[in-house]
TIRO-2110 file (N, C-alpha, C; in Angstrom, 1 decimal):
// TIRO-2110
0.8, -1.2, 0.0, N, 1, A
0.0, 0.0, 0.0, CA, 1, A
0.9, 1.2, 0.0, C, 1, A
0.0, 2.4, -0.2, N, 2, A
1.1, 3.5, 0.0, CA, 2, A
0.3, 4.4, 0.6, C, 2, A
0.9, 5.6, 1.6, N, 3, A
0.2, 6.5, 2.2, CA, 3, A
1.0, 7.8, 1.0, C, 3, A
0.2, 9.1, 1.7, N, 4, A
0.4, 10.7, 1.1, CA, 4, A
1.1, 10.9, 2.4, C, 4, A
2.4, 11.9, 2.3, N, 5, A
2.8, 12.2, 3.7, CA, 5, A
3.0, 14.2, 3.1, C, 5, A
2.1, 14.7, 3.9, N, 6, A
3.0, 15.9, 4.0, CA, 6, A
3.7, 16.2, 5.3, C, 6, A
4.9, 17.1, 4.8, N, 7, A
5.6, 17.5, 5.9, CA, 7, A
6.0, 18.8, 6.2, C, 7, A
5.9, 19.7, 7.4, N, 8, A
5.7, 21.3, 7.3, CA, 8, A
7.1, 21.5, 7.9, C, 8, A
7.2, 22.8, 7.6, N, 9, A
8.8, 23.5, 8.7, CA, 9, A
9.8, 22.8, 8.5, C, 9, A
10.4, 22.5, 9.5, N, 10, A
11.8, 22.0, 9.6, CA, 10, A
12.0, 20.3, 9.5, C, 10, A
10.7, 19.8, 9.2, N, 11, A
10.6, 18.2, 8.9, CA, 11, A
11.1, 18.3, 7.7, C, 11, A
10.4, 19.4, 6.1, N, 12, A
10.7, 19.2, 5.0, CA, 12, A
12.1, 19.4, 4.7, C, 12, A
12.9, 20.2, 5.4, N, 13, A
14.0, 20.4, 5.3, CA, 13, A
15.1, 18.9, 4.7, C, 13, A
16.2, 19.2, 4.4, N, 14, A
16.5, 18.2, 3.0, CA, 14, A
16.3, 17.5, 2.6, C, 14, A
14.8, 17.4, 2.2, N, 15, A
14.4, 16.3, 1.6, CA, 15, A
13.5, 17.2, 0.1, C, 15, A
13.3, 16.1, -0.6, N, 16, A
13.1, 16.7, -2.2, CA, 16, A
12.0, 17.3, -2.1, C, 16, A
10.9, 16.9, -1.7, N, 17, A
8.9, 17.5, -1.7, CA, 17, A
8.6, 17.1, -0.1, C, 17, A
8.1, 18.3, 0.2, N, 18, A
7.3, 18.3, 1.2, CA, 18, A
6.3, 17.3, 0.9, C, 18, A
5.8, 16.9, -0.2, N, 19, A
4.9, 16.0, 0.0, CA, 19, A
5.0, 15.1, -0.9, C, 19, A
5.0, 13.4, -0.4, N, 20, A
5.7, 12.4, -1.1, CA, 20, A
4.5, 11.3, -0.5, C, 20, A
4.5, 10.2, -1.6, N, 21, A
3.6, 8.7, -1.5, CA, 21, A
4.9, 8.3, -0.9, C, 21, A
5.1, 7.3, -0.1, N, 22, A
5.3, 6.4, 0.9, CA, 22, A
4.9, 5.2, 0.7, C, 22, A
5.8, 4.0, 0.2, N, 23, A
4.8, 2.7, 0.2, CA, 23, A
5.7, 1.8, 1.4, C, 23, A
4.2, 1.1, 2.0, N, 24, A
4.2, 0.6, 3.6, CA, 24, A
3.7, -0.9, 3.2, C, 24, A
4.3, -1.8, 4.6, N, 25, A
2.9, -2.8, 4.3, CA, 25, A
1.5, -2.7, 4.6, C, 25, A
1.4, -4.0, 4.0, N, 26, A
-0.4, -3.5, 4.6, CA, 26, A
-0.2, -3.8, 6.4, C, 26, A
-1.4, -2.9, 6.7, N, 27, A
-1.5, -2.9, 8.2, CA, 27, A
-0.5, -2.3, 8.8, C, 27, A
0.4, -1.4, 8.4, N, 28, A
1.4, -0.6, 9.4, CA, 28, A
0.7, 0.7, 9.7, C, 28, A
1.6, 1.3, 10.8, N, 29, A
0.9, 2.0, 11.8, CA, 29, A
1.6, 3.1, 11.2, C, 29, A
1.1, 4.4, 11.9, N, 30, A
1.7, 5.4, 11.7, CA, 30, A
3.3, 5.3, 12.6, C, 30, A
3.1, 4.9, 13.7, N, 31, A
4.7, 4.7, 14.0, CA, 31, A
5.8, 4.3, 13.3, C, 31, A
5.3, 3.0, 12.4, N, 32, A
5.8, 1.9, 11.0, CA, 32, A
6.5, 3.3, 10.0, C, 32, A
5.7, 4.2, 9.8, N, 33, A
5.5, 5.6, 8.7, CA, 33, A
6.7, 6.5, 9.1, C, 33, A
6.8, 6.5, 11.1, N, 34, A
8.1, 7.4, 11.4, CA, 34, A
9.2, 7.0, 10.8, C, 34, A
9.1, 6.0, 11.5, N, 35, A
10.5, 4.9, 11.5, CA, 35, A
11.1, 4.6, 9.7, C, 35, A
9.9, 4.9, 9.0, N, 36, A
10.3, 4.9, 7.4, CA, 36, A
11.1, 6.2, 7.2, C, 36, A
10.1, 7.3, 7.3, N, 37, A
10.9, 8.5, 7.3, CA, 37, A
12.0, 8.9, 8.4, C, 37, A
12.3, 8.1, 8.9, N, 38, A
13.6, 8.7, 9.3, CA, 38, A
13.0, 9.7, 10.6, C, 38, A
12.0, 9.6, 11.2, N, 39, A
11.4, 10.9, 12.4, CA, 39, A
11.0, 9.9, 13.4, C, 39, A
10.9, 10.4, 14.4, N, 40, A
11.2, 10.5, 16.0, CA, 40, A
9.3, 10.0, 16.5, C, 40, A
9.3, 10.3, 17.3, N, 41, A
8.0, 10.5, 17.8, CA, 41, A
8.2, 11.9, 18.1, C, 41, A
9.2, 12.3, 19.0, N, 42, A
9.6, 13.7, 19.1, CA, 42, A
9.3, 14.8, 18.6, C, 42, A
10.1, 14.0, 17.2, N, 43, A
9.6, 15.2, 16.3, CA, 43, A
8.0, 15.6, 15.2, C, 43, A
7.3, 14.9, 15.9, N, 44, A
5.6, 15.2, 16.1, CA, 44, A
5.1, 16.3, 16.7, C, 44, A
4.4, 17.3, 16.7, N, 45, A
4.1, 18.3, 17.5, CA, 45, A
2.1, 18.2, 17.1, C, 45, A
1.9, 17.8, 15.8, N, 46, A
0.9, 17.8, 15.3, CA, 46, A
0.4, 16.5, 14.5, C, 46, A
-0.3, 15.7, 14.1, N, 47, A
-0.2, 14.2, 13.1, CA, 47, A
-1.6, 13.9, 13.4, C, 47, A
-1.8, 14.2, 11.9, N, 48, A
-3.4, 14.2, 11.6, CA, 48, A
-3.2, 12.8, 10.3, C, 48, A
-4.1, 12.0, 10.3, N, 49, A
-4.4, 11.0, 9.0, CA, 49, A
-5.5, 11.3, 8.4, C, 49, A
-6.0, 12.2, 7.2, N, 50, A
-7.0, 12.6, 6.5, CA, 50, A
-7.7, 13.4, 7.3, C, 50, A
-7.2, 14.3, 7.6, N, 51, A
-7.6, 15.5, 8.4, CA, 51, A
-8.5, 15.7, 9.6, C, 51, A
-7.8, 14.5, 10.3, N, 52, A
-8.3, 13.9, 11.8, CA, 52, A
-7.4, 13.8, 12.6, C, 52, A
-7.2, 13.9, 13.7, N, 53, A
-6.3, 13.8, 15.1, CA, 53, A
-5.7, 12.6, 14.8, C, 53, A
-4.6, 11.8, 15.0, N, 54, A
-4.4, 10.8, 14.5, CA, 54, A
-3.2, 10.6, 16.1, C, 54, A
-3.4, 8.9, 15.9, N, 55, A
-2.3, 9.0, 17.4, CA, 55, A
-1.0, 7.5, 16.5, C, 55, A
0.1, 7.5, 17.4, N, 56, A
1.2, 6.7, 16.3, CA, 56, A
0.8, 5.4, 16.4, C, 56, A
0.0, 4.6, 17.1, N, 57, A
-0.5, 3.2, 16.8, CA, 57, A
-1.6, 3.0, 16.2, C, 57, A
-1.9, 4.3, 15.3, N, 58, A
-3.3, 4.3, 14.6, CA, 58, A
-2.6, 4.0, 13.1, C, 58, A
-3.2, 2.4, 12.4, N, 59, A
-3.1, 1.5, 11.6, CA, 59, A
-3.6, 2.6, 10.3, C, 59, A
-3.2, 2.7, 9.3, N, 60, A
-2.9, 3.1, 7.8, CA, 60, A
-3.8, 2.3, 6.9, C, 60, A
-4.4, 3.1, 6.3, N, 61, A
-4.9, 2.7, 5.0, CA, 61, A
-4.6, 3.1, 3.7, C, 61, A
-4.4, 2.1, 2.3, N, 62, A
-3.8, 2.6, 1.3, CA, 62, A
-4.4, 4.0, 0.9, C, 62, A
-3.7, 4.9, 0.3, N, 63, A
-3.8, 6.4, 0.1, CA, 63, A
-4.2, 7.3, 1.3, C, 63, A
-4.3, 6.8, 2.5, N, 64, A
-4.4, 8.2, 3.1, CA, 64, A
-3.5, 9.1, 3.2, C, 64, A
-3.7, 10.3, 3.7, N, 65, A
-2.9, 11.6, 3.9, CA, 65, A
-2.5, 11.7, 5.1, C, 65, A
-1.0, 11.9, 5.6, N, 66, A
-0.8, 11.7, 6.3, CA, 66, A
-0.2, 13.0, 6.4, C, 66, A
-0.7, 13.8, 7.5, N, 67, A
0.1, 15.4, 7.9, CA, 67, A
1.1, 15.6, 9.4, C, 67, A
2.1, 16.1, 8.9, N, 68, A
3.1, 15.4, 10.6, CA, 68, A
3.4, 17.3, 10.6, C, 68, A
3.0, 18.1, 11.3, N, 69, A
3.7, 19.3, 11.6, CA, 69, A
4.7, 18.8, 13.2, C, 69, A
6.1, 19.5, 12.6, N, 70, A
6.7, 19.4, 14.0, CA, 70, A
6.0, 20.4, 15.3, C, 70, A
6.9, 20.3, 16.7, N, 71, A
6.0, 21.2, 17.5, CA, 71, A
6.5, 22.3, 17.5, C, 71, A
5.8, 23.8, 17.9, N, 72, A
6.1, 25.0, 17.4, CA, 72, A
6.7, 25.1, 18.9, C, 72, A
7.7, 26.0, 18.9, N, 73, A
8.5, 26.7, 20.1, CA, 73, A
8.3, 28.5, 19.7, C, 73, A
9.0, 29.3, 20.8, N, 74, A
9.0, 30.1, 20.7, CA, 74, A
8.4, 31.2, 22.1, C, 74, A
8.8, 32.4, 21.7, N, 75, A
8.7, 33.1, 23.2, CA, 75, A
8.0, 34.4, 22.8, C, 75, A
END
């Protein structure tokens, strides 16, 4: 299967598109999705799956959208 991943801020940073298909097996989680891309749980601040709150042991379906904003800091 394959998911949609966008990525905002300082996640897209060196990498080609902020937004890229991703192919997974079937049944992997969004945590399966970090550990693909190379990100943390850490570096989560936001992670929605088709424009829903999404949490990292929540199971993937082929083509969804997966949106990861890192977390915002600042003073």
């Amino acid at each position: 299967m394959k998911v949609n991943v966008k990525l905002f801020a300082i996640l897209k940073k060196n990498r080609a598109n902020s937004s890229q298909a991703v192919p997974l097996e079937n049944g992997a989680s969004v945590r399966d999705l970090l550990e693909c891309l190379g990100l943390h749980e850490n570096d989560v601040g936001i992670l929605m799956v088709n424009s829903r709150s999404a949490t990292f042991d929540q199971t993937l379906c082929n083509d969804d959208i997966v949106t990861i904003i890192p977390p915002i800091g600042g003073g």
